[in-house]
N, C-alpha and C positions, 0 to 999 in steps of 0.2 A: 480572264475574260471580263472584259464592261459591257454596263447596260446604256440604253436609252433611253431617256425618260422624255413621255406624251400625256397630250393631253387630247381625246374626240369629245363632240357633244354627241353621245347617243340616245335616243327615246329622251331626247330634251333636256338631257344632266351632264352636268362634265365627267367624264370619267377619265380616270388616272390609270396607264399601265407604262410599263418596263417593259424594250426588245432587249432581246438578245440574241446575236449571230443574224443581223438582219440582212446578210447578204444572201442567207441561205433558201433554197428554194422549201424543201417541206416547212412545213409549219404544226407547231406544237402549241395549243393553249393551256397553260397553267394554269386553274383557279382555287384561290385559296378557301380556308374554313370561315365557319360563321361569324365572329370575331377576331378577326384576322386579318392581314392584309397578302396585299401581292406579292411583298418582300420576302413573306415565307418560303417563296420561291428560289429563292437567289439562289442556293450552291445547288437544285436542282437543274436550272435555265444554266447555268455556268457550265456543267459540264455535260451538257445534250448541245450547246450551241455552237461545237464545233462541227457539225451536219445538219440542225435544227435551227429555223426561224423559232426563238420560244418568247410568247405575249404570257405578258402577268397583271392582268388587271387587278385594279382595288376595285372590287363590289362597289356599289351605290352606299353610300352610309360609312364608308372605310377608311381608312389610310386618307390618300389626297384626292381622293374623289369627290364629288356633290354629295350632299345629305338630301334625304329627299324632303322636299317641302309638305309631300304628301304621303306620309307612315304607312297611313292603314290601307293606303292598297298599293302600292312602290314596292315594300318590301314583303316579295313572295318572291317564289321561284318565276312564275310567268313571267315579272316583269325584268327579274334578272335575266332571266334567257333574252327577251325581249332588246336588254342590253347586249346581252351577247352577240346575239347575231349581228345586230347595227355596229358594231365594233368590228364582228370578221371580215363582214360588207365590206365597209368602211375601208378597210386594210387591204379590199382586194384580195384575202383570202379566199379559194375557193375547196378542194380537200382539206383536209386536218386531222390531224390527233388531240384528242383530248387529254387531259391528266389533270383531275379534279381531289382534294384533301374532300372531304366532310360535303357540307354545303357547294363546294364545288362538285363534288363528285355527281351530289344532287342535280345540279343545274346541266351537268353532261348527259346525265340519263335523259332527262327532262326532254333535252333536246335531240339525243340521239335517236332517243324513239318518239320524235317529231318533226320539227321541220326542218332539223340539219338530219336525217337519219339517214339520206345518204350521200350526206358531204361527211362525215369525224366518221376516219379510216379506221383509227383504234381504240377504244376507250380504256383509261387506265383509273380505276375506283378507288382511292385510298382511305378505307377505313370509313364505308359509307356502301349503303343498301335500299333495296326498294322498302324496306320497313328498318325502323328507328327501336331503338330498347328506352322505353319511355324511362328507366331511371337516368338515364344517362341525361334525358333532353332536360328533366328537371336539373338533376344538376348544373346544366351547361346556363340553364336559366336562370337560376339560383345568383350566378355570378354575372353572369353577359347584362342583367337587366337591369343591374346596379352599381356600374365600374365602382373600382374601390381607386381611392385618390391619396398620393403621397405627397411631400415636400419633393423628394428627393428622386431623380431618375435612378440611383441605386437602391432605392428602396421598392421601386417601382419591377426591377429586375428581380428583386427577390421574390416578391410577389406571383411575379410571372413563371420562375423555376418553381413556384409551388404548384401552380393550379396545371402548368403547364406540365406537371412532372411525368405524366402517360405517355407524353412524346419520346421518352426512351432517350439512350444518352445524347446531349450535347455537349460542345465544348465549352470553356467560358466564352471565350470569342464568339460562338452563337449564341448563346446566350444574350450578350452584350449587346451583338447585333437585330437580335428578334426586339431587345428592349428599345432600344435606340428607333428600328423602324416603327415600331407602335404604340409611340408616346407622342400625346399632346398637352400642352401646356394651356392650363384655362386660366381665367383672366384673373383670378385669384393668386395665380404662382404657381398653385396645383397643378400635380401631375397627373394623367390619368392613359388609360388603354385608348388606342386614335381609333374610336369609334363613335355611331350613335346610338346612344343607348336604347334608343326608340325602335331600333330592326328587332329585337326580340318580341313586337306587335305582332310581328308574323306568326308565332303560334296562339297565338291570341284571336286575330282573325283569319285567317286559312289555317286551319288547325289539322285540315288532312292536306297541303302542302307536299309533304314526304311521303305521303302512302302512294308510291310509284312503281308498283310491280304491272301497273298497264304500259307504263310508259318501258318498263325495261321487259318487257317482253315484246316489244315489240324494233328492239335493239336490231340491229345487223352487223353492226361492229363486232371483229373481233374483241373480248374483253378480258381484263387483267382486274382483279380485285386482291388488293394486301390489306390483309386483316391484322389487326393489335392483336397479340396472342391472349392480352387481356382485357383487351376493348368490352366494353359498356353497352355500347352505341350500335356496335354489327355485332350482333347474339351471332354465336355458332350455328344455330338452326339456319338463321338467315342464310348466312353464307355458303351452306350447304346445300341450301334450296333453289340459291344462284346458279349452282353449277347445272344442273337439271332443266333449267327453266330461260325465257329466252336468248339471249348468246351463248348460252352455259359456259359462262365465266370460270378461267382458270384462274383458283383463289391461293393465294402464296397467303400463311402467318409467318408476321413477323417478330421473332423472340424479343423477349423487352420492354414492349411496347404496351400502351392499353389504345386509346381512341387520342393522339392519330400518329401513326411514325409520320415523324419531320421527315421524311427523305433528303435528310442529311447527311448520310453517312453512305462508301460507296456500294457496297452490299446490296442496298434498297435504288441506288442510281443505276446499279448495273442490270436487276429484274426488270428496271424499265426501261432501259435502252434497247437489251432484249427482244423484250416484246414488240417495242418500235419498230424495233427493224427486221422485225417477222420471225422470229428467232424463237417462238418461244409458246 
């Protein structure tokens, strides 16, 4: 299955997304993690898109998206939702499922228990909570706020099977392909992660951002949370406090993993088709 690649102006930025199955009537939003792009999505959107409309945006600052001109207030959740919405608008979207990694999963709550709350029929969390395990966030900032730069796009993949190593098995071919979609070339020759280094301002100035347990309580959607059985980032407490507490989210762990299964592999595609399609 191919995709299609667009381009809208939302809240005044170009932003980059990939359809897939665009003949289909439901509709599926995929949003990627905090350093990351849309492409993360791909063997997810490939195989839901034979019943699924599935959009993959690159965040503001990402992939082939606008960088924002303006850091310190562009990159937060508000203003990414902000995007969001102008994009489903846009698209004619009116119900939806969500299926958010990390940062996206954020930006689904954000808006689930806001002003899409009752448009996204089912929220799907991967590896992301109304509360954050701050060793994790340091970590994640340790590296996001400082891309590290190679000669070489091979060397830049290895790189990425390092830091990336929680995501749980890939193949080389994914691999390959996670390298390939998130590398840009700066004017130097250098290679680096296709991102701005400047979105990690967001814990800087919105520093509670992520503290969203007003926002997920106040959920309607049915909710699907898959935990890293080792994840950093969704403490087991958390995730435990999920089920109890507004949608009381049925939380699947996923073996292998820490912060965040790729939903690459079919195991992890099949919990969410599932759920999709009310199964679950």
């Amino acid at each position: 299955m191919s995709f299609q690649s667009h381009y809208l102006a939302c809240a005044g930025r170009e932003i980059h997304y990939t359809l897939w199955g665009a003949g289909n009537s439901e509709t599926v939003v995929a949003w990627h993690g905090l350093a990351r792009t849309g492409r993360d999505m791909d063997y997810l959107a490939a195989n839901l898109a034979d019943r699924y409309r599935v959009v993959c945006p690159d965040t503001i600052g990402r992939g082939l998206s606008e960088w924002s001109p303006d850091p310190r207030s562009e990159y937060c959740l508000p203003f990414y939702a902000k995007v969001a919405e102008s994009l489903i608008d846009q698209l004619g979207i009116g119900d939806l499922h969500w299926v958010g990694t990390s940062m996206g999963g954020a930006i689904g709550m954000y808006l689930a228990g806001g002003s899409l709350r009752n448009r996204i029929r089912r929220l799907v969390l991967n590896d992301i909570g109304p509360k954050l395990g701050e060793a994790a966030v340091e970590r994640i900032r340790s590296y996001a706020g400082s891309p590290a730069q190679f000669d070489r796009v091979s060397e830049l993949e290895q790189y990425f099977r390092s830091i990336y190593r929680p995501y749980g098995w890939l193949s080389d071919e994914q691999w390959r392909q996670l390298a390939e979609s998130s590398t840009r070339r700066m004017p130097d020759g250098k290679v680096t992660p296709h991102y701005d280094p400047k979105m990690v301002l967001q814990f800087e100035h919105h520093p509670r951002d992520y503290d969203l347990w007003e926002s997920y309580d106040r959920i309607l959607a049915p909710t699907l949370c898959l935990r890293g059985e080792d994840s950093d980032l969704l403490l087991a407490g958390t995730a435990e406090e999920m089920r109890s507490r507004g949608p009381g989210a049925v939380v699947v762990t996923i073996a292998g993993c820490g912060h965040a299964p790729a939903l690459n592999v079919p195991d992890q595609v099949a919990l969410i088709r599932r759920f999709l399609n009310g199964r679950q």
